[in-house]
Backbone bond lengths (Angstrom), bond angles and torsions (degrees), N, CA, C in turn:
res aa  C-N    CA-C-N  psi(-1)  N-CA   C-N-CA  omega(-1)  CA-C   N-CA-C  phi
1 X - - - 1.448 - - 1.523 110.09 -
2 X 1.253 117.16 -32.56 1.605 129.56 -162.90 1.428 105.31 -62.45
3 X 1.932 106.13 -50.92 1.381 122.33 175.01 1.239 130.35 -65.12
4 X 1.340 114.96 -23.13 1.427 139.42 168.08 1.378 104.15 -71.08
5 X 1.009 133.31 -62.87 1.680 136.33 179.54 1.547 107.71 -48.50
6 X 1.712 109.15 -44.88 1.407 105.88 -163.88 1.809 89.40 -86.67
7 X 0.729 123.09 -31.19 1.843 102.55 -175.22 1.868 104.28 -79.95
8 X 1.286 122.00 -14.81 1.648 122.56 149.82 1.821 111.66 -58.11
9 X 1.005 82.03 -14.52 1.824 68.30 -162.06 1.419 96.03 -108.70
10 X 1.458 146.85 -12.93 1.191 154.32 168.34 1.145 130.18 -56.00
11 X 1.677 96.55 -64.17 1.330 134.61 -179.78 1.691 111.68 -62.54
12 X 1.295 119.35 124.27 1.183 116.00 -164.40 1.661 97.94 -100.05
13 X 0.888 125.31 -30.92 1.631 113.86 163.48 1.370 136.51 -81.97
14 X 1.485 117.28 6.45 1.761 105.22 140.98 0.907 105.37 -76.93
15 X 1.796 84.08 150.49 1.247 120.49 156.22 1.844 110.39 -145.28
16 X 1.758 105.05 -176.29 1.090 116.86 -171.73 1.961 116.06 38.66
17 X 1.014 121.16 -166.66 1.470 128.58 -170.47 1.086 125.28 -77.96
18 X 1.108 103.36 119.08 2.066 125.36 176.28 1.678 113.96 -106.91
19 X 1.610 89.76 136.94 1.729 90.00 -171.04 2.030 78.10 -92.91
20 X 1.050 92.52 140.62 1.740 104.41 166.78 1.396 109.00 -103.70
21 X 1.042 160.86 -27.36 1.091 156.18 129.12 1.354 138.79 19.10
22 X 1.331 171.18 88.44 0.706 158.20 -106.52 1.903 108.30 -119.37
23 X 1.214 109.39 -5.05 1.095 116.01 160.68 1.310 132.39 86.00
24 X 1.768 110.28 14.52 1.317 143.11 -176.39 1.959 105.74 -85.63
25 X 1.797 93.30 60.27 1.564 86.62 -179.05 1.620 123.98 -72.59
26 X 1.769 88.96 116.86 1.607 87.61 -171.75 1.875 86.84 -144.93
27 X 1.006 100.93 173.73 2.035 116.49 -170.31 1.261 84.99 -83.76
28 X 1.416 113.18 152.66 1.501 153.55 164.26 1.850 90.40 -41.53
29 X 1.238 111.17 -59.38 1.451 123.86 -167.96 1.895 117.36 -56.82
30 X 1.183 93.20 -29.44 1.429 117.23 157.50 1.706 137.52 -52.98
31 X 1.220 86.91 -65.81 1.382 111.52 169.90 1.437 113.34 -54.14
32 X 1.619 113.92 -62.73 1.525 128.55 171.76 1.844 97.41 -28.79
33 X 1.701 103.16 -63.29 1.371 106.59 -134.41 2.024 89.54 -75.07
34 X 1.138 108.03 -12.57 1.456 116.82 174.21 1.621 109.71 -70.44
35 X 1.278 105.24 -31.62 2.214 101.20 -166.01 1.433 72.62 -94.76
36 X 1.645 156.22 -47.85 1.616 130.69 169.19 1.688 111.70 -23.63
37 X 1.367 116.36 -56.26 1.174 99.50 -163.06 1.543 128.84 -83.29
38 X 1.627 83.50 -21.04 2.106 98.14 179.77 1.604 79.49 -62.04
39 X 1.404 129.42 -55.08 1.256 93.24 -145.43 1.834 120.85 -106.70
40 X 1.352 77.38 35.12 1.991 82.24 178.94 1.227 92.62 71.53
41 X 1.521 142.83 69.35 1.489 101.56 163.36 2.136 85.84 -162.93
42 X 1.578 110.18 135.91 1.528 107.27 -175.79 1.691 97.06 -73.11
43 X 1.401 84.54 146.23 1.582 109.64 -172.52 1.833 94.60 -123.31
44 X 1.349 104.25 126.77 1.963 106.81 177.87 1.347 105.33 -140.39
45 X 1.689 88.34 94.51 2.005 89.08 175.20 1.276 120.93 -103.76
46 X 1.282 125.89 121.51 0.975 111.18 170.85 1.694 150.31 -60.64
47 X 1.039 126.65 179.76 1.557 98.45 170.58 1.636 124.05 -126.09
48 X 1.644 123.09 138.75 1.490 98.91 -163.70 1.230 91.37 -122.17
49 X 1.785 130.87 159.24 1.366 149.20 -165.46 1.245 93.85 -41.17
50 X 1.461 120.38 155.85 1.211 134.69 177.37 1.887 95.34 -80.93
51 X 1.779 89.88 148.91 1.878 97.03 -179.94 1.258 83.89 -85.73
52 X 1.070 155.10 -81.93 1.367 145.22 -120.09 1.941 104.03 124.18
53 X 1.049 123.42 2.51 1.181 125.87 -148.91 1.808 98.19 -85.54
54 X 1.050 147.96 122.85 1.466 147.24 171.91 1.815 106.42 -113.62
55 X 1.341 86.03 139.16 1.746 100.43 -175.92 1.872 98.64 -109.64
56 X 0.678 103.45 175.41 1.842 112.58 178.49 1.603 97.62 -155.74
57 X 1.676 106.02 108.40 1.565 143.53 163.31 1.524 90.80 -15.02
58 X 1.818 119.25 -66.72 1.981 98.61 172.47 0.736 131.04 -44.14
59 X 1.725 122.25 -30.30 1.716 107.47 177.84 1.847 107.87 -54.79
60 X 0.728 103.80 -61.09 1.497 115.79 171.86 1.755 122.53 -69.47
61 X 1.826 96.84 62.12 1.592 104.33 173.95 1.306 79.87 -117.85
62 X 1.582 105.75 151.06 1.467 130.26 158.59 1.426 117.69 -115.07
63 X 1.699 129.89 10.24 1.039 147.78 -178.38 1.625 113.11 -66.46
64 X 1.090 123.67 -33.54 1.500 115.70 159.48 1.137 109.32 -74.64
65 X 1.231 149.00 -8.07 1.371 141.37 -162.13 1.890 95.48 -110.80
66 X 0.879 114.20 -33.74 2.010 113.62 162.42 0.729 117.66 -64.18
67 X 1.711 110.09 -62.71 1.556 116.34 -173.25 1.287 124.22 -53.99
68 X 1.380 109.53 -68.40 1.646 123.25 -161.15 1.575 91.03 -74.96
69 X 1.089 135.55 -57.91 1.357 133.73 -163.77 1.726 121.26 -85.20
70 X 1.591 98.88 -35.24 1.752 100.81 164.06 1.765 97.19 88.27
71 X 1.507 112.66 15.60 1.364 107.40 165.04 1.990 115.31 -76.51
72 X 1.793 86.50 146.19 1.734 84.20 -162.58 1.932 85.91 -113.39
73 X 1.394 102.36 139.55 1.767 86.02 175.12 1.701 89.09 -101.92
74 X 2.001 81.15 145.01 1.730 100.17 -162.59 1.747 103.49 -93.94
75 X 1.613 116.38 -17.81 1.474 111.60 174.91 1.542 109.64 -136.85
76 X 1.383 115.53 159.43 1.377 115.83 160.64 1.050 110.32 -81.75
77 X 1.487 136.34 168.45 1.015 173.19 147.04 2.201 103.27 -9.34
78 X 1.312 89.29 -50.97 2.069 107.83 177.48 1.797 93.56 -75.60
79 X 1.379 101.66 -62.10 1.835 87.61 -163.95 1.261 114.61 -77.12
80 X 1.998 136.14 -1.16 1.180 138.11 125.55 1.165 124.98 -8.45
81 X 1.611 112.82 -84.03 1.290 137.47 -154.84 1.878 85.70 -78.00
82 X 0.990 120.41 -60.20 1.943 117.18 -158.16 1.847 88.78 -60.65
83 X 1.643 125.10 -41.70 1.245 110.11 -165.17 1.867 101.58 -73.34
84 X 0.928 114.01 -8.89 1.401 110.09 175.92 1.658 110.60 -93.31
85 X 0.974 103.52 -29.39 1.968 105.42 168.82 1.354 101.01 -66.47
86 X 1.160 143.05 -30.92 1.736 127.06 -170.40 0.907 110.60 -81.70
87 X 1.931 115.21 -28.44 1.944 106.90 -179.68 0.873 113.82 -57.08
């Protein structure tokens, strides 16, 4: 995300809204149950009624942020989190 922000802020031809994201659409609940496993440790979430809340896959494009700008994302989401466990 850090690198993404700093090549927004460089780049003199964005403009308007960039998803920074890397585009690994998955639930909050997901993610959790993913840093359980990097890090050895049981994760028990429960689950509560759905709000009603709907997302749309465009909110979550990162395609102006490749294209127009030529940003490459350098980790997923797993080799993130593990490259930050070794520091």
């Amino acid at each position: 995300v850090v690198g993404a922000l700093y090549k927004l802020g460089v780049e003199k031809q964005s403009s308007g809204f960039y998803f920074i994201g890397r585009c690994e659409n998955r639930t909050l609940k997901d993610y959790i149950e993913e840093l359980g496993v990097i890090y050895g440790k049981n994760v028990d979430i429960g689950v509560r009624p759905d709000d009603g809340l709907r997302y749309r896959e465009d909110w979550f494009d990162n395609s102006r942020l490749i294209n127009e700008l030529g940003y490459i994302f350098k980790f997923t989401f797993e080799q993130g989190i593990r490259a930050d466990m070794e520091k």
